[in-house]
C-alpha positions in Angstrom: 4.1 28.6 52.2 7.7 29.7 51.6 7.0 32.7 53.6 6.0 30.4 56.3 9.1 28.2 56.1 11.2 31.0 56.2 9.7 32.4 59.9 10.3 29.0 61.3 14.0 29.1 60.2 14.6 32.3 61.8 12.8 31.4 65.2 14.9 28.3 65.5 18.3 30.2 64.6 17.8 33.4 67.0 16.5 30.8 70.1 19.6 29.0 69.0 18.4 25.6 68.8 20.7 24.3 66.4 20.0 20.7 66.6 16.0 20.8 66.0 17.5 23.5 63.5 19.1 21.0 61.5 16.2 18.4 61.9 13.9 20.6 60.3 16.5 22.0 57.5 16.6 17.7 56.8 12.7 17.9 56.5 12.7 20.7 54.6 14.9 18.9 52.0 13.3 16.0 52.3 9.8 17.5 51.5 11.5 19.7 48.5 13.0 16.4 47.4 9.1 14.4 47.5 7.4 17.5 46.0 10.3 17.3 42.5 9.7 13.7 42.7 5.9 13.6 42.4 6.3 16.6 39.7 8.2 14.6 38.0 5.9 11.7 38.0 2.7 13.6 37.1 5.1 14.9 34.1 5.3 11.9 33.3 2.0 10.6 33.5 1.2 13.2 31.3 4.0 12.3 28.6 2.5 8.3 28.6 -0.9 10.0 28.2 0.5 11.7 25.5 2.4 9.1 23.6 -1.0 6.6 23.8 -3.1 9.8 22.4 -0.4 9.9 19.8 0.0 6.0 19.2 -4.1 5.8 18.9 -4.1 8.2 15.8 -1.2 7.3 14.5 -2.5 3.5 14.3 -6.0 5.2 12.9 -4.5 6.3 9.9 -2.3 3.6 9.4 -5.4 1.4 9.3 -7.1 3.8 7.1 -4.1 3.7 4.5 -4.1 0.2 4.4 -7.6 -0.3 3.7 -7.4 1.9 1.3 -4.8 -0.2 -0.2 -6.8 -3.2 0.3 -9.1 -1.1 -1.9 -6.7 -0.6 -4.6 -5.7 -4.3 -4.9 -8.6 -5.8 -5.2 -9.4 -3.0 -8.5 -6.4 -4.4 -9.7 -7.2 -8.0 -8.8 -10.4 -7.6 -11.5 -8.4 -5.4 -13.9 -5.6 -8.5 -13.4 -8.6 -11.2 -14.4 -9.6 -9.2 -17.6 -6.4 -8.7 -19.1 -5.8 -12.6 -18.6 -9.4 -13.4 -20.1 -8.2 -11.2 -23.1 -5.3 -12.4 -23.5 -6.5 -16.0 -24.0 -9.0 -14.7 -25.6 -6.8 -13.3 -28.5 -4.9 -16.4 -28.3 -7.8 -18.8 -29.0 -8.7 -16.8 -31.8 -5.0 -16.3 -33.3 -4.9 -20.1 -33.4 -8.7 -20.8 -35.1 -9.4 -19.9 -38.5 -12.9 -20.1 -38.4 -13.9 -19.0 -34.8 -16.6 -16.7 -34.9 -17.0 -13.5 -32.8 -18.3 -10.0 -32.8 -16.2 -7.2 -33.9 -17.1 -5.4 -30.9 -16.0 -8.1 -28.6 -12.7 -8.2 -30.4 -12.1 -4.8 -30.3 -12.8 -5.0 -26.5 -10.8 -7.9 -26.0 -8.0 -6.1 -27.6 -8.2 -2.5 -25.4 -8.5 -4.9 -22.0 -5.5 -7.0 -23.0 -2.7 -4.3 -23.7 -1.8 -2.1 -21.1 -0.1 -2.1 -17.7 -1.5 -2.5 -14.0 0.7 -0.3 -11.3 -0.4 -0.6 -7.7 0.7 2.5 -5.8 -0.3 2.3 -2.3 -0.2 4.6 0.7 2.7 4.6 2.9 2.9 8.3 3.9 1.8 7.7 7.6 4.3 4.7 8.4 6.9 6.3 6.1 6.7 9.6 8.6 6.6 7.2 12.2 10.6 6.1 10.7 11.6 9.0 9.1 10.4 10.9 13.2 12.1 7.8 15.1 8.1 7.4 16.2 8.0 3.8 15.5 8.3 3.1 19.6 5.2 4.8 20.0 3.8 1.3 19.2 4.2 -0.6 22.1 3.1 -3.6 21.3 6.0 -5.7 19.7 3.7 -8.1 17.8 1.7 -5.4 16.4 4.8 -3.1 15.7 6.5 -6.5 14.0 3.4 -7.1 11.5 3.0 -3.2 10.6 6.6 -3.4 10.0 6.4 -7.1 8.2 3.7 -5.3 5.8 5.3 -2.4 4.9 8.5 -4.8 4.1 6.4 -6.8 1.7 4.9 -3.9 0.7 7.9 -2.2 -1.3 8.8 -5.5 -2.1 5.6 -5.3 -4.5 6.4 -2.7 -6.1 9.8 -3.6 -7.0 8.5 -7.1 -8.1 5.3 -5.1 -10.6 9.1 -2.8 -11.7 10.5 -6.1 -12.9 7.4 -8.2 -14.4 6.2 -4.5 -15.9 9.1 -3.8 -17.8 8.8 -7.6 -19.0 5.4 -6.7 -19.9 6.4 -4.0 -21.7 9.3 -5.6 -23.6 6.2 -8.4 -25.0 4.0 -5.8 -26.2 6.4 -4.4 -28.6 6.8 -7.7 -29.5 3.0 -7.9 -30.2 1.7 -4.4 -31.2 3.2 -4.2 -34.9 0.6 -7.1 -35.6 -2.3 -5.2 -34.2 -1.6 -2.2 -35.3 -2.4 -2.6 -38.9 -4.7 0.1 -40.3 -8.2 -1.8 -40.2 -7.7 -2.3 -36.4 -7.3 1.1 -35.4 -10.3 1.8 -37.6 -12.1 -0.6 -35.2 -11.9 0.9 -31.9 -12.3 4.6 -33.3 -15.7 6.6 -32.6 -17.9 6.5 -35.6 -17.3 9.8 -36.9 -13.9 9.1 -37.4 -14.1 5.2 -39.1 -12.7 5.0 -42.8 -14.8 1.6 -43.2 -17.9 0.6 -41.6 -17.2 -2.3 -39.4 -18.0 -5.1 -40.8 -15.7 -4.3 -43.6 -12.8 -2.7 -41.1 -13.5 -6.0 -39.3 -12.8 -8.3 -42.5 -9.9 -6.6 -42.9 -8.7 -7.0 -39.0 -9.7 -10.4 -39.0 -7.9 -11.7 -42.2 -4.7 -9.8 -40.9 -4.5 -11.7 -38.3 -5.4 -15.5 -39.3 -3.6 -15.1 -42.4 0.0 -14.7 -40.1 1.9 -16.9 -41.1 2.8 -19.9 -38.8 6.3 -18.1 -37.9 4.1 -14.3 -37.0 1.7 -17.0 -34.9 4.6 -18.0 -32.8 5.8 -14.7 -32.1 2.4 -13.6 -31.0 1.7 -16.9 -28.7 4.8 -16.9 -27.0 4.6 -13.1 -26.1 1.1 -13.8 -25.2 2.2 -16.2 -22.8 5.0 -14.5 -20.9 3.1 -11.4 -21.0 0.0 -13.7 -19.0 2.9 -15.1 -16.7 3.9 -12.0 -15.6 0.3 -10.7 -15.0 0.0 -13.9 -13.2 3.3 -13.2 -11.3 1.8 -9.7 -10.0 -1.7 -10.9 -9.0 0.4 -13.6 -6.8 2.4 -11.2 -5.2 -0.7 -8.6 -4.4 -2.5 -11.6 -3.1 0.6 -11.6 -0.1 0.4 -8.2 0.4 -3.8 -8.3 0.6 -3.5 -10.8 3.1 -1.2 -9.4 5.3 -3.1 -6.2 4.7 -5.9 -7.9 6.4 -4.2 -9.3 9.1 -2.7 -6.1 10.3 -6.1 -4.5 9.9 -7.3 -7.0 12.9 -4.5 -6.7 14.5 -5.0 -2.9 15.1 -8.6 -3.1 16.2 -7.9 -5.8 18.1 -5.3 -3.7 20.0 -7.1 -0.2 19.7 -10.1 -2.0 21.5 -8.1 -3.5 24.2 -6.5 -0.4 25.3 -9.7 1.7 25.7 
């Protein structure tokens, strides 16, 4: 093609025909000028089709990480409703002095209330689209505005479980020196290892704690109770970020369906 360009040049400057010379010089350009153009637009044709291949996974495995946080929540939404149950539990019993339960639902009771419920979640993917300035591959706003919105709330979760956990914490030191007593470690240990058998490790439990005295009560009630309000604080909190969780989830398909 060049080659053939480059003949007609030459006829039209040894016949001297300067005019349709310069005419076809202007076409030349031109058609060099359409041929970059149209380059350009098939490059970027391919760059769009690019970005949407990119934008599809990238929305895949944010969806994936979600549900998979939606997965973790709603563990800790049952481990949240058995550490309240035990709690109140414990607390009913504290306060009676002749309520009547099994050793091994006490002992239960006990392992379920103490302890502390972290939710950790998956952020990697979104985390890397910010970090990579890829957030624009979104491009719907709405959708890009609740992924956003949900990964917002989403550290604000964790900072809120930092706050009421440490709370936590702070209450069960307040608590464990009254269950702690010799005869209630004795419960909860694997046969071969019990001192006492356990009706007689049980006694011993059991009298430690109704005999408290009405001061020791207090201390163990209130503790109980702010520990259960900040369990209760938590399980509000997760119930936000489930929701939203959810929403986003439809959101996506909703999207990824639409642009196939």
């Amino acid at each position: 093609m060049i080659k053939f360009f480059r003949k007609i040049r030459q006829k039209l400057l040894t016949e001297n025909k300067l005019s349709n010379y310069f005419i076809y010089a202007i076409g030349e350009v031109i058609l060099v000028v359409i041929g970059i153009l149209i380059a350009l637009q098939l490059n970027n044709l391919n760059d769009i089709k690019k970005d949407k291949g990119d934008e599809k996974k990238y929305l895949a495995r944010i969806q994936l990480d979600i549900k998979q946080d939606l997965a973790e929540l709603e563990r800790l939404f049952l481990g949240d409703t058995i550490q309240l149950d035990a709690y109140t539990y414990l607390g009913r019993y504290l306060q009676s002095d002749s309520i009547a339960t099994d050793p091994n639902v006490l002992v239960t009771k006990s392992d379920h209330a103490f302890g502390i419920h972290w939710f950790e979640g998956k952020n990697i993917v979104f985390d890397d689209m910010k970090s990579s300035g890829k957030t624009g591959l979104i491009t719907s706003d709405s959708l890009r505005n609740s992924i956003q919105y949900y990964y917002r709330l989403f550290d604000e979760v964790i900072k809120e479980e930092s706050v009421h956990n440490n709370s936590i914490l702070k209450y069960n030191d307040n608590i464990y020196p009254f269950f702690e007593t010799g005869s209630g470690a004795d419960l909860g240990m694997p046969e071969r290892w019990k001192e006492n058998s356990m009706e007689k490790s049980f006694y011993k439990y059991n009298n430690s704690l109704i005999n408290l005295d009405e001061d020791q009560k207090k201390i163990i009630s209130d503790n109980f109770g702010l520990t259960k309000a900040n369990i209760l604080l938590n399980h509000k909190v997760r119930l936000l970020l489930h929701k939203e969780g959810l929403k986003t989830i439809n959101a996506i398909d909703a999207y990824l369906k639409q642009e196939k």
